[in-house]
FIRO-63519 format. One line per 2 residues: for each residue x, y, z of C-alpha. Coordinates in steps of 0.25 Angstrom, whole numbers, plus 5000, padded with zeros to 4 digits. Each point is the difference from the previous one (the first is absolute). Layout:
N
X,Y,Z ~ ...;
END
This chain:
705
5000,5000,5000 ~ 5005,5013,4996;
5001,5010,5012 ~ 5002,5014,4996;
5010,5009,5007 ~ 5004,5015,4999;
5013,5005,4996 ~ 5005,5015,4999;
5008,5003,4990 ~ 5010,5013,4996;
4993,5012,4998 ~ 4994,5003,4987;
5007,5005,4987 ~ 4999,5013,4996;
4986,5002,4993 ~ 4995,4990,5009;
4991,5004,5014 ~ 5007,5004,5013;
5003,4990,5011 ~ 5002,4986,5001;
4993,4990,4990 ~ 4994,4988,5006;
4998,4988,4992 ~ 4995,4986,5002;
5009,4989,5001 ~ 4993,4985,4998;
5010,4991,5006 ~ 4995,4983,4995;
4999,4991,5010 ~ 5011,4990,4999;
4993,4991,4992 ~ 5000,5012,4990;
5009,4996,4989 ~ 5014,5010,5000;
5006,5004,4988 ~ 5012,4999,4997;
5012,4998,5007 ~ 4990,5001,5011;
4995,5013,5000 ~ 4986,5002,5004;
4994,5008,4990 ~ 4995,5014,5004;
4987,5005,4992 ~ 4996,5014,5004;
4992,5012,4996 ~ 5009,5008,4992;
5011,4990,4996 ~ 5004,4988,4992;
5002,4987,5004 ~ 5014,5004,5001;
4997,5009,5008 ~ 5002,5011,4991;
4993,5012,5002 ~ 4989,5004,4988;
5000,5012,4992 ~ 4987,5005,5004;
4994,5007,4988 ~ 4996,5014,5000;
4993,5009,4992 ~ 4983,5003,4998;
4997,4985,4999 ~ 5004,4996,5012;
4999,5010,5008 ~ 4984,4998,4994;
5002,4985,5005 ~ 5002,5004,5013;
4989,5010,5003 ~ 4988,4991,4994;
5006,4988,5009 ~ 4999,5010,5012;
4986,5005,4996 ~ 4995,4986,4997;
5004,4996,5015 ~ 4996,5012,5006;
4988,4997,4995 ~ 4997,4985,5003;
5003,5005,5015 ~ 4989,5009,5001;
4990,4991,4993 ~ 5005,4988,5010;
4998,5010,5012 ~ 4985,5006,4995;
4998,4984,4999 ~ 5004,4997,5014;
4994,5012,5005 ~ 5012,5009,5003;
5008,5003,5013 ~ 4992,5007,5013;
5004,5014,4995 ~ 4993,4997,4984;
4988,4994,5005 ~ 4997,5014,5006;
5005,5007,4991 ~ 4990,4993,4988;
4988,5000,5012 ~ 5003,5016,4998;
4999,5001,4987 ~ 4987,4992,4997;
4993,5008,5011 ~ 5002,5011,4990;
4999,4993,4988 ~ 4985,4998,5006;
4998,5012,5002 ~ 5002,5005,4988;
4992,4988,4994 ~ 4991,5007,5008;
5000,5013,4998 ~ 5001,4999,4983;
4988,4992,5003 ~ 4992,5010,5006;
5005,5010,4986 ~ 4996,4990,4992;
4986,5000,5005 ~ 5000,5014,5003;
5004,5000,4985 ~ 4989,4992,4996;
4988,5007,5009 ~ 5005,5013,4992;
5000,4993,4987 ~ 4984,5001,4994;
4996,4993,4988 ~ 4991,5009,4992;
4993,4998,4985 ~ 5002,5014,4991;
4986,5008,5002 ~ 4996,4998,5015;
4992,5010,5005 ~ 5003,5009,5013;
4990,4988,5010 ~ 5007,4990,4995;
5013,5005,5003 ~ 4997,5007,5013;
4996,4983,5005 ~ 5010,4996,4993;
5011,5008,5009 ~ 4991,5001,5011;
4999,5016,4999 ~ 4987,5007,5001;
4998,5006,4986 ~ 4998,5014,5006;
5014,5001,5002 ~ 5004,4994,4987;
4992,5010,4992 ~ 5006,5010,5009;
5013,4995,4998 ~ 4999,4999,4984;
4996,5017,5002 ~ 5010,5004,5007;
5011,4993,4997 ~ 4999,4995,4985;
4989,5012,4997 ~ 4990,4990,4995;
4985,5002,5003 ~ 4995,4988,5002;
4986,4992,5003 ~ 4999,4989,5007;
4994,4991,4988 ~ 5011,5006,4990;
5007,4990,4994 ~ 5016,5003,5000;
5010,4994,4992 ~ 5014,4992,5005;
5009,5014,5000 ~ 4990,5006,5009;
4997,4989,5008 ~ 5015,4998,5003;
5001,5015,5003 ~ 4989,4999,5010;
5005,4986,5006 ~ 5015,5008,5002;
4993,5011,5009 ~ 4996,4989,5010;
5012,4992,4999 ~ 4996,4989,4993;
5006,4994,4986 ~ 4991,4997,4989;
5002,4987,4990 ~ 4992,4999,4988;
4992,4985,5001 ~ 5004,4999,4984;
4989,4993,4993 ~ 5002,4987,4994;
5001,5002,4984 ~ 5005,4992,4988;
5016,4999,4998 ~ 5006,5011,4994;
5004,4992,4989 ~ 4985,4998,4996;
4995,5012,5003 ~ 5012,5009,4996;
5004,4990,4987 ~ 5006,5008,4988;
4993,4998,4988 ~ 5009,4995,4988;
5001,5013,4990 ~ 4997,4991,4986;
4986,4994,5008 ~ 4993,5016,5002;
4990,5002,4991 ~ 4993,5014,4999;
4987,5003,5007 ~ 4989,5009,5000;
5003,5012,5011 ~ 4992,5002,5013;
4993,5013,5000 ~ 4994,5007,5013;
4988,5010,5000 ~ 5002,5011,5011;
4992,5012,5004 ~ 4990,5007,5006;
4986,4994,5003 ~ 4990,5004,4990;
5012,5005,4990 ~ 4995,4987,4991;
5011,4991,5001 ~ 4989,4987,4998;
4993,5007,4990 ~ 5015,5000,4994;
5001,4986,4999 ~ 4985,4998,4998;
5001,5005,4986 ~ 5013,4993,4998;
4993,4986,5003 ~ 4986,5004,4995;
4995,4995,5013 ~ 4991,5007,5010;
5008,5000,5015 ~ 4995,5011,5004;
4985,4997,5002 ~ 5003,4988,5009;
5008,5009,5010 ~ 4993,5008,5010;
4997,5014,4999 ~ 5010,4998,4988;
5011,4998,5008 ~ 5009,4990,4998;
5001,4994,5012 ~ 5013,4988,4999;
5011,4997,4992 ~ 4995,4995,4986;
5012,4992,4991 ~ 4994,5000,4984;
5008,4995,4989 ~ 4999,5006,4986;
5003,4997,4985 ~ 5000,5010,4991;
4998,5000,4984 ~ 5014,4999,4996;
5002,4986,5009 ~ 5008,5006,5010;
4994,5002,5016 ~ 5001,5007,5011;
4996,4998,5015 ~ 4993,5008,5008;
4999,5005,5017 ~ 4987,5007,5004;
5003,5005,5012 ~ 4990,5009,5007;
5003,5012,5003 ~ 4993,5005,5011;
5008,5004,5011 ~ 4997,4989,5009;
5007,4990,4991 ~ 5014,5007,5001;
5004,4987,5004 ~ 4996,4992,4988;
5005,5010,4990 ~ 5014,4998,5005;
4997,4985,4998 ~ 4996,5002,4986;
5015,5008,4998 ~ 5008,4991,5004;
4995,4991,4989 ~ 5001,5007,4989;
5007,5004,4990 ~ 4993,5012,4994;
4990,5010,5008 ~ 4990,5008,4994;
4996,5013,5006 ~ 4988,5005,4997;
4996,5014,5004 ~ 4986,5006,4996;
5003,5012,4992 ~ 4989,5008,5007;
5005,4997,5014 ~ 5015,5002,5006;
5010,4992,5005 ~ 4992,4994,5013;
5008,4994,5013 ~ 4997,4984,4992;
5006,5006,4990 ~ 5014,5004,5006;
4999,4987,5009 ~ 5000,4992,4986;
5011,5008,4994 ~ 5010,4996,5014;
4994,4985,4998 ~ 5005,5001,4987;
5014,5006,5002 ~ 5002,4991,5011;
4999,4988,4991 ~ 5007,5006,4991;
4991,4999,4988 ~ 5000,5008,4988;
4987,5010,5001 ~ 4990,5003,4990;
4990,5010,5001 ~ 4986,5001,4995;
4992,5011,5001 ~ 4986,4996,4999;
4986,5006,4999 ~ 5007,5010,4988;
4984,5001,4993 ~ 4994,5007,5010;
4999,5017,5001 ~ 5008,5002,5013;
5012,4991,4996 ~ 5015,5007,4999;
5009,4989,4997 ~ 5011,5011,5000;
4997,5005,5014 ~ 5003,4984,5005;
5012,5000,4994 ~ 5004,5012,5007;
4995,4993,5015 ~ 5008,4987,4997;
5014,5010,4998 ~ 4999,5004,5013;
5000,4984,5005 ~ 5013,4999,4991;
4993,4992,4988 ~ 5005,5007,4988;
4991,4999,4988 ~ 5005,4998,4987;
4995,5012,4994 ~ 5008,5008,5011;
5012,4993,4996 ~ 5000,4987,5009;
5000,4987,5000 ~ 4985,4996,5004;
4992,4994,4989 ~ 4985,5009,5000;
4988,4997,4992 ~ 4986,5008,5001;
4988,4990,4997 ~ 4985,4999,5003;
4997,4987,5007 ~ 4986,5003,4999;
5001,5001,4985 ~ 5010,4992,4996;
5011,5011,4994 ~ 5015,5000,5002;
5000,4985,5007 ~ 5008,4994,4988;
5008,5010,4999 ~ 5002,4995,5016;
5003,4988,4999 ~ 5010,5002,4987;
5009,5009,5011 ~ 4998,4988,5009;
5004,4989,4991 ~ 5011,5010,4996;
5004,5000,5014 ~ 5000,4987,5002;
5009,4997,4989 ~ 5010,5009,5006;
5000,4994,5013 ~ 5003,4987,4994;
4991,4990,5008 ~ 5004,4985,5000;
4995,4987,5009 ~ 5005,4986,4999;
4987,4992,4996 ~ 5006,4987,5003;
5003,4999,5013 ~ 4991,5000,5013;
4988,5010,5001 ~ 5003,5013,5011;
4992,5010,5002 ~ 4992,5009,5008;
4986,5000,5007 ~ 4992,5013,4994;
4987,4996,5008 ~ 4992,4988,5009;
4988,4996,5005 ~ 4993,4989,5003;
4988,4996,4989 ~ 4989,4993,5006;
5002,4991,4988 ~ 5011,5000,4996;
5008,5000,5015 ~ 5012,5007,5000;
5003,5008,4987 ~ 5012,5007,5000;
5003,5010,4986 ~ 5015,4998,4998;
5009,5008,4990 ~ 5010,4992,4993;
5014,5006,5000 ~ 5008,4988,4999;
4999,4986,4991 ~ 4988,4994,4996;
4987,4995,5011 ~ 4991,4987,4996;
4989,4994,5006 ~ 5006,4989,5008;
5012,5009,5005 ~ 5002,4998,5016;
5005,5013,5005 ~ 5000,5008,5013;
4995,5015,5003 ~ 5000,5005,5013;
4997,4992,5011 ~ 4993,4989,4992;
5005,4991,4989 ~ 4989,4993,4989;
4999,4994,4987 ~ 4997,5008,4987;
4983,4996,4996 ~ 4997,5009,4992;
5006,5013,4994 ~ 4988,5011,4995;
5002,5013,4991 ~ 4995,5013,5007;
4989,4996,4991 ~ 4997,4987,5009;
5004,4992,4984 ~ 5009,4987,5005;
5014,5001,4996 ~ 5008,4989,5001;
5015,5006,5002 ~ 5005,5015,5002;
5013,5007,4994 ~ 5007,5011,5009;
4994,5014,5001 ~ 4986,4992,4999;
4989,5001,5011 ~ 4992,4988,5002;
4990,4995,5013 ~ 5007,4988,5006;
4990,4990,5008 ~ 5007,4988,5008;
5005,5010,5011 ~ 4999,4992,5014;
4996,5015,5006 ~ 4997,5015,4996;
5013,5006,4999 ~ 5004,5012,5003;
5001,5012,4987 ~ 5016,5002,4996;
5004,4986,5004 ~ 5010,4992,4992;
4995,4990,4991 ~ 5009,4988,4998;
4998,4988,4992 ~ 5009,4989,5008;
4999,4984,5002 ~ 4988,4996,5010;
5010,4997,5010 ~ 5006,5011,5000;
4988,5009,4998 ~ 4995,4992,5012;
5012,5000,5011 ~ 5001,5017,4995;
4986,5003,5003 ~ 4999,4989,5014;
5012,5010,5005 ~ 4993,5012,4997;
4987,4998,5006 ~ 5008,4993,5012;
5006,5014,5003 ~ 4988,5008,4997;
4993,4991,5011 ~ 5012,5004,5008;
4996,5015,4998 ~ 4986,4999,5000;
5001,4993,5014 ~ 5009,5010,5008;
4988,5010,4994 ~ 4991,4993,5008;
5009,4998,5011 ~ 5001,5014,5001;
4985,5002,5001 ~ 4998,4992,5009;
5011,5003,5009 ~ 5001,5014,4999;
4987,5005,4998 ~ 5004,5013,4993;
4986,5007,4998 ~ 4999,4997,5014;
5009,5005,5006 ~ 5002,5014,4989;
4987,5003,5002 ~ 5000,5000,5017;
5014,5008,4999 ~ 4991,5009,4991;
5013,5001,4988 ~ 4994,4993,4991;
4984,4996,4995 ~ 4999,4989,4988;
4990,4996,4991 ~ 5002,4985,4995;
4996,4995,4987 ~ 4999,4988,4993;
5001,5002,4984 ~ 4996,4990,4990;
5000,5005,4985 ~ 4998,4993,4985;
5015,5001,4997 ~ 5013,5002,5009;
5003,5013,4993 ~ 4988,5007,5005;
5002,4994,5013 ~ 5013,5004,5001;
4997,5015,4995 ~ 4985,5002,5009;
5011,4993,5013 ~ 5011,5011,4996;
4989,5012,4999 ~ 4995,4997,5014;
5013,5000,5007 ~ 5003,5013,4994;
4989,5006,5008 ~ 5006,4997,5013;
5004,5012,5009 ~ 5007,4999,5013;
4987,4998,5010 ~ 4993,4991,4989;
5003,4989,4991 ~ 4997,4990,4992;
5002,4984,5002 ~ 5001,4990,4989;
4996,4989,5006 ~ 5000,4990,4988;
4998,5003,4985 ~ 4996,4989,4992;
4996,4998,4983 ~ 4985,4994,4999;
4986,5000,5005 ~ 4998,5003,5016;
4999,4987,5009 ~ 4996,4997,5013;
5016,4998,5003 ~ 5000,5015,4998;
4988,5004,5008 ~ 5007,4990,5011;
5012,5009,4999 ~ 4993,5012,4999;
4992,4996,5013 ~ 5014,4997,5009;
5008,5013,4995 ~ 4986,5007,5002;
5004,5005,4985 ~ 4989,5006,4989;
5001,4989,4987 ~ 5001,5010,4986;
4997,4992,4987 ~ 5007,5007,4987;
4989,4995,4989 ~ 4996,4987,5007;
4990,4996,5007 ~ 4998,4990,5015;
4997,4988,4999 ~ 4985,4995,5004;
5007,4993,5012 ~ 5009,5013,5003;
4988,5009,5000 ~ 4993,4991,5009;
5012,4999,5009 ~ 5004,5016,5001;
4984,5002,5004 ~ 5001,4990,5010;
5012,5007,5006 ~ 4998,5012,4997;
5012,5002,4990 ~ 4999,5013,4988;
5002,4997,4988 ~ 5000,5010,4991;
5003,4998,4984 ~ 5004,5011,4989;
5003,5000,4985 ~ 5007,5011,4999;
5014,5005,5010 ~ 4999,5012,5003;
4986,4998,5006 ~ 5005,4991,5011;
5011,5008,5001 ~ 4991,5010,5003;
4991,4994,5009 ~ 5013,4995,5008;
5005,5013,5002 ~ 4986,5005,5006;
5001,4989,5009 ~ 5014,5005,5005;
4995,5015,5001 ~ 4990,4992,5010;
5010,4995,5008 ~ 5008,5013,5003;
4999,5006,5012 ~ 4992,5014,4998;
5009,5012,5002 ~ 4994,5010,5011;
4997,5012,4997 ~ 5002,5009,5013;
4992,5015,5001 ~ 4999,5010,5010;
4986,5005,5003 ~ 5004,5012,5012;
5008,5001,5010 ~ 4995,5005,5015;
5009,5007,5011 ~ 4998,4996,5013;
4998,5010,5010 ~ 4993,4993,5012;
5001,4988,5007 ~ 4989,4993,5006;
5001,4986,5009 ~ 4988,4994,5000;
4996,4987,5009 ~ 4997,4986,4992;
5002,5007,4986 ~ 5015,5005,5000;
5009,5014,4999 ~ 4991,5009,4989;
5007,5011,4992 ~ 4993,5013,4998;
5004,5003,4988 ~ 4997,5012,4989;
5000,4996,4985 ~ 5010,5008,4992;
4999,4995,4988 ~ 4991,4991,4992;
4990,4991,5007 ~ 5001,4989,5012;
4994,4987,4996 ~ 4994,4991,5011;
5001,4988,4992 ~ 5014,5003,4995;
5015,4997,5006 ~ 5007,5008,5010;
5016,5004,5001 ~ 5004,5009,5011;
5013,5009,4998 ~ 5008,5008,5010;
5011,5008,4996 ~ 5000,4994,4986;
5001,4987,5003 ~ 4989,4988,4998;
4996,4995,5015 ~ 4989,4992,4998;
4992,4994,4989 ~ 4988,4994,5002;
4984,5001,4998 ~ 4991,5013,5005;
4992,4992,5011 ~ 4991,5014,5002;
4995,5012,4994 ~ 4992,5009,5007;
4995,5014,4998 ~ 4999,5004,5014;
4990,4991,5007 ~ 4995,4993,4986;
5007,4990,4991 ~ 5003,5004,4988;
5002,4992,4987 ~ 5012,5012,4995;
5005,5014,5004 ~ 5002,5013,4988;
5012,5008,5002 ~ 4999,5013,5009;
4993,4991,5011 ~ 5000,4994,5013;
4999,4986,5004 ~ 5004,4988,5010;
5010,4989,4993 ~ 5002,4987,5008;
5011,4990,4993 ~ 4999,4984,5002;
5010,4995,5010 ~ 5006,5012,5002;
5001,5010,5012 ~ 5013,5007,5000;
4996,5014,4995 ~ 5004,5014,5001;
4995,5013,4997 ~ 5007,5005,4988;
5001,4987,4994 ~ 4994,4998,4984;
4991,4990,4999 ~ 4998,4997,4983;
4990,4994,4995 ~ 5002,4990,4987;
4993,4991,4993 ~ 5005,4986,4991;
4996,4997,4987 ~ 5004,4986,4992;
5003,5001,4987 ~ 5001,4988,4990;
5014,4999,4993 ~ 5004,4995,4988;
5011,4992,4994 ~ 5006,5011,4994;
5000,5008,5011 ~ 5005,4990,5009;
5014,4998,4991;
END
């Protein structure tokens, strides 16, 4: 057995460390075999069997060597003592530091969920209730907050988009995220189209301008069709989508859009699918407030512009005097040198319209309009309502690919399967290019006017719209979360800041509704207010009187009528229903309601005033002032205010009046009397006691802004 032994050896060379080198000798035990002439061989670190000392290399290599061997045991020393634990000294030293790595735990756990209770989820287009239940903030101090710190005048039914809602949500400390709507992938929705498959296609042209300027009498003596005997009062009363060939082969689609003010809304739909707008000025009016709002909807879509200057048969018409209206809203005619394309016609008599449609078709070939007719149909819900035969019809404007019966597609928050496909005409059309308008019935639901329309496999169609409606459940359950919890006419109507009139609408198409639901809420002042409850496409039903009869809301149909049943149920339960064909008669009717609910102003005037001059105590009845009137006269029935020195002591009712031992009903200036005040004995001579009286004065909306 080999017994090592230590030797020292001569100090080390020059180059070599200070101090005396130890190294190992192993010495054989004596069956170890010598070498020879008996010598026993010495092996050690640093030598040769000869003993010999080595030439120890130098340079980067080694010196690389030695440190990764002294870093690889280093190593393996402190794993072997984390394994075993470690001396007295580490144990505590590792019990220290995972006390503090627990509290940090803790404490970045408490952020994190501080993080998250200040995080809210919100869809684009929440009203001012649902975001004050949403953060748990009366919505008082959110509309106040949006005043005076933003500069935004608010209601508490306005509907605010994302930026604003952020803005609002950063004033209480609290980060907005955006619950992003699940769509189709960006390739399909965003897919290029190949350059050698675009096809020409007819352009989209919109009608704009004032009500009762004849925009549908326009189009009427283009298709030599009768629209406006259909609408009421001769208002067109929705979107209508036409498609039209002309003699020479080629065709042209067109956007009625109304033009009566409420129905701002719906005009800015019909620009952002167009191509062309048409603005039709009567030569015999001026440029009107629809008329300027259809020139910014046009600019904003940034569409070319063609005016039409209609009624140019009759006596009072001054085409010329338009033209210089419209240059002080920057469009420039062309007969003043700009770039605005301008034609005077009669669409009573049927003059100048060719002449309008060849500088519309002339327009369109400049722009230059193309569409891929061979991929998957895209476009855009004009209007929907709900047919009673038909169920859901939705009319769709094509702007992409080709739509067939059988397509499966998704719009909004329903998917479906193509039906049938009708011409504005109710003619059975069995596939639509782009730029065509056609009714689609297969919907699963009524959609909403300006969805996307996407043609798409049934699966696909299906899993978009089961996501959708799963996260419009999600919003429509915190709206009634907040009802229920909050209780916001409740409460705004005891703290006396705010009154509200709810209202449950129901309309023929979603574009009325959404314009007679948007008038409403604009008549909203600081005390009163209107609340949407719901808003809804088709007849009324008993679920709306049911709804109607927990808000306590008042159910207005937009040119539909109750159902048998509904009728039955809102008599049973005492429910109003009230219907109308045309807007601005309920807008009227509404906004009497709401002058109802203001609280009168109170209409103060002094009747005399008395000095007093005497005072009298007088046992059981009180302290009596004798009093001589002034000025004017002294009212037993009216109110008291006594002054001293010029300043208001007391305000109250006069108990008595008395002309010395008889009651009187009122005193004339320049006599004497006896005054006694209600609960109230403190007087002294020289006091003024004025007499007043309070009148309530109904107020209106207009006065109350």
């Amino acid at each position: 057995m080999v017994e090592p032994e230590k030797e020292t050896l001569a100090p080390a060379r020059v180059g070599q460390p200070d101090g005396p080198v130890v190294r190992t000798i192993r010495r054989p035990s004596p069956a170890a075999s010598a070498g020879p002439g008996g010598q026993v061989r010495i092996q050690a670190e640093g030598y040769t069997p000869d003993g010999r000392r080595q030439r120890q290399e130098r340079g980067k290599k080694g010196k690389k060597k030695g440190v990764d061997r002294d870093a690889v045991k280093d190593n393996i020393a402190r794993v072997m003592a984390e394994l075993r634990g470690g001396g007295k000294k580490r144990r505590r030293k590792g019990q220290r530091v995972s006390a503090e790595e627990k509290e940090a735990q803790e404490q970045a756990q408490e952020e994190k969920q501080e993080r998250e209770r200040r995080t809210v989820k919100v869809n684009e287009f929440l009203t001012i209730a649902e975001l004050a239940e949403l953060v748990d903030v009366s919505a008082s101090e959110i509309i106040g907050s949006a005043f005076k710190n933003l500069g935004l005048m608010v209601t508490i039914n306005q509907r605010l988009d994302f930026d604003q809602i952020e803005l609002l949500l950063d004033e209480f400390n609290f980060t907005a995220v955006k619950e992003e709507e699940y769509i189709q992938e960006a390739e399909v929705e965003e897919e290029e189209d190949d350059p050698a498959m675009l096809r020409p296609r007819p352009p989209v042209v919109t009608v704009m301008g004032h009500v009762d300027h004849g925009k549908t009498l326009l189009l009427d003596r283009i298709r030599s069709t009768n629209v406006v005997a259909g609408e009421a009062g001769g208002i067109t009363q929705h979107i209508g989508a036409y498609h039209v060939e002309l003699e020479d082969g080629r065709s042209v689609a067109f956007l009625d859009t109304p033009g009566h003010a409420a129905f701002t809304a719906m005009r800015a739909r019909g620009a952002d699918v167009t191509d062309i707008v048409i603005l039709i000025v009567a030569a015999d009016d001026s440029v009107m407030p629809q008329t300027i709002e259809a020139i910014s909807h046009s600019r904003n879509a940034g569409v070319p512009m063609i005016v039409a200057i209609n009624k140019c048969d009759l006596p009072a018409a001054d085409p010329m005097r338009v033209k210089q209206e419209l240059l002080q809203h920057s469009v420039n005619i062309e007969d003043f040198g700009g770039d605005v394309l301008a034609q005077e016609i009669s669409a009573k008599e049927g003059s100048g319209i060719e002449d309008l449609l060849d500088k519309v078709l002339l327009q369109a070939e400049m722009l230059e309009l193309t569409a891929n007719p061979e991929r998957e149909a895209q476009g855009t819900v004009i209007e929907a309502q709900l047919d009673p035969g038909k169920g859901p019809v939705a009319t769709v404007l094509v702007q992409k690919g080709t739509l067939r019966v059988g397509d499966s597609f998704v719009c909004g928050l329903f998917d479906g399967r193509v039906r049938s496909m009708l011409d504005e005409r109710g003619h059975a059309v069995e596939e639509a290019s782009p730029a065509i308008p056609v009714q689609v019935l297969g919907a699963g639901g009524v959609p909403q006017a300006g969805d996307t329309f996407q043609a798409m496999s049934a699966d696909q169609a299906s899993e978009i719209a089961s996501t959708r409606q799963r996260l419009d459940r999600e919003k429509q359950l915190r709206v009634r979360e907040r009802g229920l919890k909050l209780g916001d006419f409740g409460k705004l109507v005891k703290a006396g800041q705010l009154s509200e009139l709810p209202i449950v609408i129901k309309g023929d198409v979603d574009g009325s509704v959404q314009a007679l639901s948007d008038s409403l809420e604009q008549l909203g002042t600081s005390e009163v207010a209107v609340n949407i409850v719901h808003r809804g496409v088709g007849a009324i039903n008993e679920s709306d009187v049911l709804l109607a009869q927990t808000a306590g809301a008042v159910i207005l149909g937009f040119r539909v009528r109750p159902q048998t049943a509904a009728r039955q149920a809102a008599e049973r339960d005492d429910v109003e229903i009230n219907v109308y064909d045309v807007i601005y008669e309920a807008v009227d009717e509404i906004t009497a309601a709401l002058e109802g609910m203001l609280a009168p102003d109170k209409k103060e005037t002094v009747e005399g005033t008395a000095e007093v001059r005497e005072v009298f105590k007088v046992s059981k009845v009180g302290t009596i002032a004798g009093c001589y009137v002034s000025e004017g006269r002294i009212d037993r029935k009216g109110h008291g205010r006594l002054i001293r020195d010029g300043i208001v002591v007391y305000d109250g009712e006069i108990s008595s009046l008395k002309r010395f031992k008889d009651d009187a009903k009122e005193v004339r200036e320049g006599f004497e009397c006896g005054i006694g005040i209600a609960n109230f004995n403190d007087i002294k001579v020289g006091d003024i006691i004025e007499a007043y009286s309070v009148e309530e004065v109904a107020r209106t909306l207009a006065s109350s802004t």
